[in-house]
Structure formats: structure tokens, C-alpha cells
N, C-alpha and C positions, 0 to 999 in steps of 0.2 A: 458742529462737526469739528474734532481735531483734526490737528497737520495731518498726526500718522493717518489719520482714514481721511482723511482729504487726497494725501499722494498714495493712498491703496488707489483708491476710486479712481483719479487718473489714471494710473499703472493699469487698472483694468481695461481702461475703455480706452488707451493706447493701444495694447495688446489688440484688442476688438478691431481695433481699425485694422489695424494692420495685417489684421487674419482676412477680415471680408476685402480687402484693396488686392492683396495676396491670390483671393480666391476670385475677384472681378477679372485679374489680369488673366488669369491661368485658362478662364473662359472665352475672354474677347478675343486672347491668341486667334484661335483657328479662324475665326472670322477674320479678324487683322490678314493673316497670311492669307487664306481665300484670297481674300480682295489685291494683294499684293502680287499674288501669281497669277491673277487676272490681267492683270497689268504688265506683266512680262513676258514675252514672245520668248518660245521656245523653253518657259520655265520648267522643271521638271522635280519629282518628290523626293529625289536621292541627295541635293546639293541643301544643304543646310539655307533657310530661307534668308533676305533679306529684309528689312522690313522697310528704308527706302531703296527702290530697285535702281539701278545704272541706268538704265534708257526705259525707260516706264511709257506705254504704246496701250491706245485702246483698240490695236490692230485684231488681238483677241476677238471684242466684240464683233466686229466686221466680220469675222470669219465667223461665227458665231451662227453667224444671220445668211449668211451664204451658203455654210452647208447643211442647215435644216431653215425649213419655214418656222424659224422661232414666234413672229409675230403671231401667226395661227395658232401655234401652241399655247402660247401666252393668253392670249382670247377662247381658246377651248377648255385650258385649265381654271380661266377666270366665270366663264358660263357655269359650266359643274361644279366648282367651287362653292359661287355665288346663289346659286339654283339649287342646290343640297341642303345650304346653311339656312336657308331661307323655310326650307320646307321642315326644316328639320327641326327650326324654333319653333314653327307655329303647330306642326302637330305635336312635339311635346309640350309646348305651353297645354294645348287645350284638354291632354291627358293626363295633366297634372295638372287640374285643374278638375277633372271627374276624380282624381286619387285623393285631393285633398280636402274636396271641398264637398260632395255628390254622397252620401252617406247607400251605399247598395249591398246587396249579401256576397259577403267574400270578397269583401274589396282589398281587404289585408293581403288574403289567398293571394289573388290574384294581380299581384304587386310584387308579390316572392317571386310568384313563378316569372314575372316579365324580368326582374329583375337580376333572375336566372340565366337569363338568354346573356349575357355580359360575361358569362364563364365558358362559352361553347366558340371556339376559334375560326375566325372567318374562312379560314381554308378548308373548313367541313362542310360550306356552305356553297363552296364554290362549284360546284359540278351542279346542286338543283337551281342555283340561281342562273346557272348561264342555261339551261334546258328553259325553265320560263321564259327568259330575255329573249331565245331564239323562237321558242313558240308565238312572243309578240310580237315578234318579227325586229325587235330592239336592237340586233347585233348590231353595230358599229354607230350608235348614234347617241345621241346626248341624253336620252333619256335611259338607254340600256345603262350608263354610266350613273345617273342619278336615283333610279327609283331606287338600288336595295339599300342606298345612306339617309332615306327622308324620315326612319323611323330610327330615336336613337333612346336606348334604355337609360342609358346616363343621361340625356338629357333630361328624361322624363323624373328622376330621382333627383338632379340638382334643384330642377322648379320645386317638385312637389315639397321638398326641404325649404324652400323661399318660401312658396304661398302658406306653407301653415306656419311660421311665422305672423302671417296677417290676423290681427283680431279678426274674430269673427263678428265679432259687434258690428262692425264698417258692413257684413255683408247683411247683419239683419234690420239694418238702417235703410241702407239701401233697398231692400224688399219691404217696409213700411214705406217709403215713398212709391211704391210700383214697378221698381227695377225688376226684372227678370236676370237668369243666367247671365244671359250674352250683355249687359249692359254690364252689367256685376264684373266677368270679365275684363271684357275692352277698358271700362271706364275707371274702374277701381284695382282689380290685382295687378294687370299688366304695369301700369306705374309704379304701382308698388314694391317691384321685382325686377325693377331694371336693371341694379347693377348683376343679378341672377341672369338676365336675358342676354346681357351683354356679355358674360362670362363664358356661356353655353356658345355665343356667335363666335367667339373667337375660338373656343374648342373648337368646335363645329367644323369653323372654313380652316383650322390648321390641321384639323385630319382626313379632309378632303382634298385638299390642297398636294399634303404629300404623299396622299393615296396612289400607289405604285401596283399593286398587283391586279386591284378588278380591273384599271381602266388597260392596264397591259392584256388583259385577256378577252375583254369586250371592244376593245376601237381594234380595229385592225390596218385601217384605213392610217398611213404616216400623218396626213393631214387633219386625223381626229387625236391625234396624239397627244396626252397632257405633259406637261413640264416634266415631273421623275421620268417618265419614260422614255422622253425625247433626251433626256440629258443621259441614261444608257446607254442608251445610243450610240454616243459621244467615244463610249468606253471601246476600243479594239481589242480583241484576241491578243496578240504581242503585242502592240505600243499604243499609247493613250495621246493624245495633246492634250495636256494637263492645263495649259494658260485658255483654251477654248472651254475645255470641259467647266475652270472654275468661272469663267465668264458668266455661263450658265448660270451657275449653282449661284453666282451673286445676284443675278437678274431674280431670280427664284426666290431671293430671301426676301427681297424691296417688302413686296405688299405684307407678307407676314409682320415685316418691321413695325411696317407703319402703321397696319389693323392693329397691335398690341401696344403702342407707343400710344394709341389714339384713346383705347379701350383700358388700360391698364388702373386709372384708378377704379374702372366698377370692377375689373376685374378683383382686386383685394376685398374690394364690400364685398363682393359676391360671394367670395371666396370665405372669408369673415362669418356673413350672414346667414348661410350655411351649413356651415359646418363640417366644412369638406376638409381634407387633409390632404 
């Protein structure tokens, strides 16, 4: 390689940097500040922020806690959450798992059409789901909040994009030793889709997590209240406490951080292996 394309090539991948550090900052802002006006009493959205505050107070949080039962919230938003993500892997794993693997008539068909269901907006859905929920007598409880997220179309196409990736050789191996389905399964695809499994979990618990509208229309109860709803809350008609409210909104972020901080390399395989965009 010559000089001159030796210092192109630098020149380039200076540029590069400089562009993604550029676009890191311009992101981590809002959180930075979050977290800053979390920590200052009586901070407000009009005064240009600081980024270290004059008298920095976790008096926020305190109040935070005093004027809603945040720990309740926090453990209701972590139940449904946790109990949606949960459900929601394993019946799409085992649905993609009949799409990819289960050869039956119309299975292409009827792939479109589930696949369909992902263009039709949850707000159309809302007046028969909550007539169900109530006829189960569901209203205000953790289950009204969970069953209509245990079924997710996306999830069901992320997998079924994983498992056929899987040689099918592995699966007619497996049935010359005596494997059936569920062994086939449990023993062989699910590992082999993990960083797929992992990808869907954290989709999963991050749009149950900030699910604001069902669980506002189904818990009625304050005390069944999940985190976006409780942190509305927060919000007054004419004036807000802005250092309370982002208190909140940072307590809110922790677990998201730290399931994608924990998950984030399968997430790229997943992502990767896929072929999702």
C-alpha cells in the first residue's frame, strides 16, 4: 500500500470515528440529562441543563416513593413483564417450529395470513379484547394484562427464519436414533437458536415493559399499576415535578439496561443469523 492510500485510509476511518462518537454523544445526551435532573430538586425543562448539578440530592427518589407505591409498580411491571416474555418465547418457539419444520397443506398460506395480523393496529383490537377480559372476569388482574401479549407474530417469523437455517440432516439423525418431535425440539433446535431466542426475549420484555395503553385500560386498581402508567401520573395538568418524574423514568430504564447490556452479543447473532433488518 502507498503513502497516498495509506493516509486516504486513515483520513477515512478518522472521519468514521468521528461521525459514530458524534452520533454516540448526541444519543447518550438525553439519558445523561434524565439522570442529571433526577438529581436536582426542583429541576425544571426550561433552564438550559447542567451536566454537573450545584447541589445534586437523591431527595427526588424519596419522593418518588412516597407519592406513589413505586415498589408495587415495579414488581407489577416486573410480573407482566416477565410472564408475557416468557410465554411469549415458548409459544412462538413451538409455532416455528410446526412453520419450519412440520411439512402440512397450506402451511405457506397460513403463514401470510398470521403474518398479516402485524399490519392490523393494536387500538382495533381494543374494545374486543377488553369485552373477553371482562367476560373472564380478567379486569384488573395480571392475567387480563398478560394473555393478549403471549401470542407474538414476530416472534413467530424471527424463529422460524433461525430454525431453517438448521440442517435438516441433524433432524433426520436424530429420528434414525428414535427421537421423536419434542426431543428433536427441546434437544436440538432450541440450542441451536439461542442467540434467535435471546433476541425475541429482549424484544419481548422491552415491549411489554413499555406497554402503556392495555395495562392503562385493564388494571384500574393504582396498586396494579405498571411503570409508564404510574410515571403519567407523575405528569399535572399545569405543572409537572420534572426531578420526581425523571427519577422515575431512570428507575424504569435500570432493567431494560441491563437485560440488553447482558443479551446484546446474541442479540447481533440473532440479528445476523436471520436476516432481519
Amino acid at each position: 500500500m502507498t503513502s497516498t492510500a495509506l493516509k486516504n485510509s486513515t483520513l477515512r476511518r478518522t472521519a468514521l470515528y468521528v461521525v459514530l462518537i458524534a452520533g454516540a454523544l448526541i444519543m447518550v445526551f438525553p439519558f445523561v440529562w434524565t439522570v442529571v435532573t433526577s438529581i436536582t430538586p426542583g429541576a425544571t425543562l426550561t433552564t438550559t441543563p447542567k451536566i454537573i448539578p450545584d447541589d445534586p440530592s437523591l431527595a427526588p427518589y424519596f419522593e418518588l416513593f412516597d407519592r406513589v407505591p413505586f415498589a408495587r409498580v415495579i414488581m407489577n411491571s416486573l410480573v407482566i413483564a416477565g410472564a408475557s416474555t416468557i410465554l411469549q418465547v415458548v409459544t412462538s418457539a413451538m409455532a416455528a417450529y410446526v412453520f419450519a419444520r412440520l411439512p402440512f397443506p397450506g402451511r405457506g398460506a397460513i403463514f401470510v395470513v398470521y403474518l398479516a395480523t402485524m399490519m392490523i393496529p393494536f387500538q382495533v383490537l381494543i374494545v374486543p379484547l377488553f369485552a373477553e377480559m371482562k367476560t373472564l372476569g380478567l379486569i384488573n388482574t395480571y392475567w387480563g394484562a398478560i394473555l393478549p401479549t403471549i401470542a407474538s407474530a414476530f416472534g413467530v417469523f424471527l424463529l422460524r427464519q433461525a430454525m431453517s437455517t438448521v440442517p435438516y440432516d441433524l433432524d433426520q439423525a436424530a429420528t434414525l436414533d428414535g427421537a421423536g418431535h419434542f426431543r428433536i425440539f427441546f434437544q436440538i433446535m432450541l440450542p441451536l437458536i439461542r442467540p434467535a431466542l435471546a433476541t425475541l426475549t429482549v424484544f419481548a420484555f422491552l415491549n411489554t415493559w413499555n406497554s402503556f395503553l392495555w395495562p392503562l385500560i385493564i388494571l384500574r386498581d393504582p396498586l396494579m399499576q405498571t411503570l409508564p402508567v404510574a410515571l403519567s401520573s407523575l405528569q399535572g395538568q399545569f405543572s409537572t415535578q420534572w426531578d420526581v418524574l425523571m427519577a422515575g423514568s431512570v428507575i424504569s430504564i435500570i432493567p431494560m439496561f441491563a437485560l440488553y447490556v447482558f443479551a446484546q452479543k446474541y442479540i447481533v447473532q440473532g440479528v445476523a443469523g436471520t436476516g432481519l433488518k
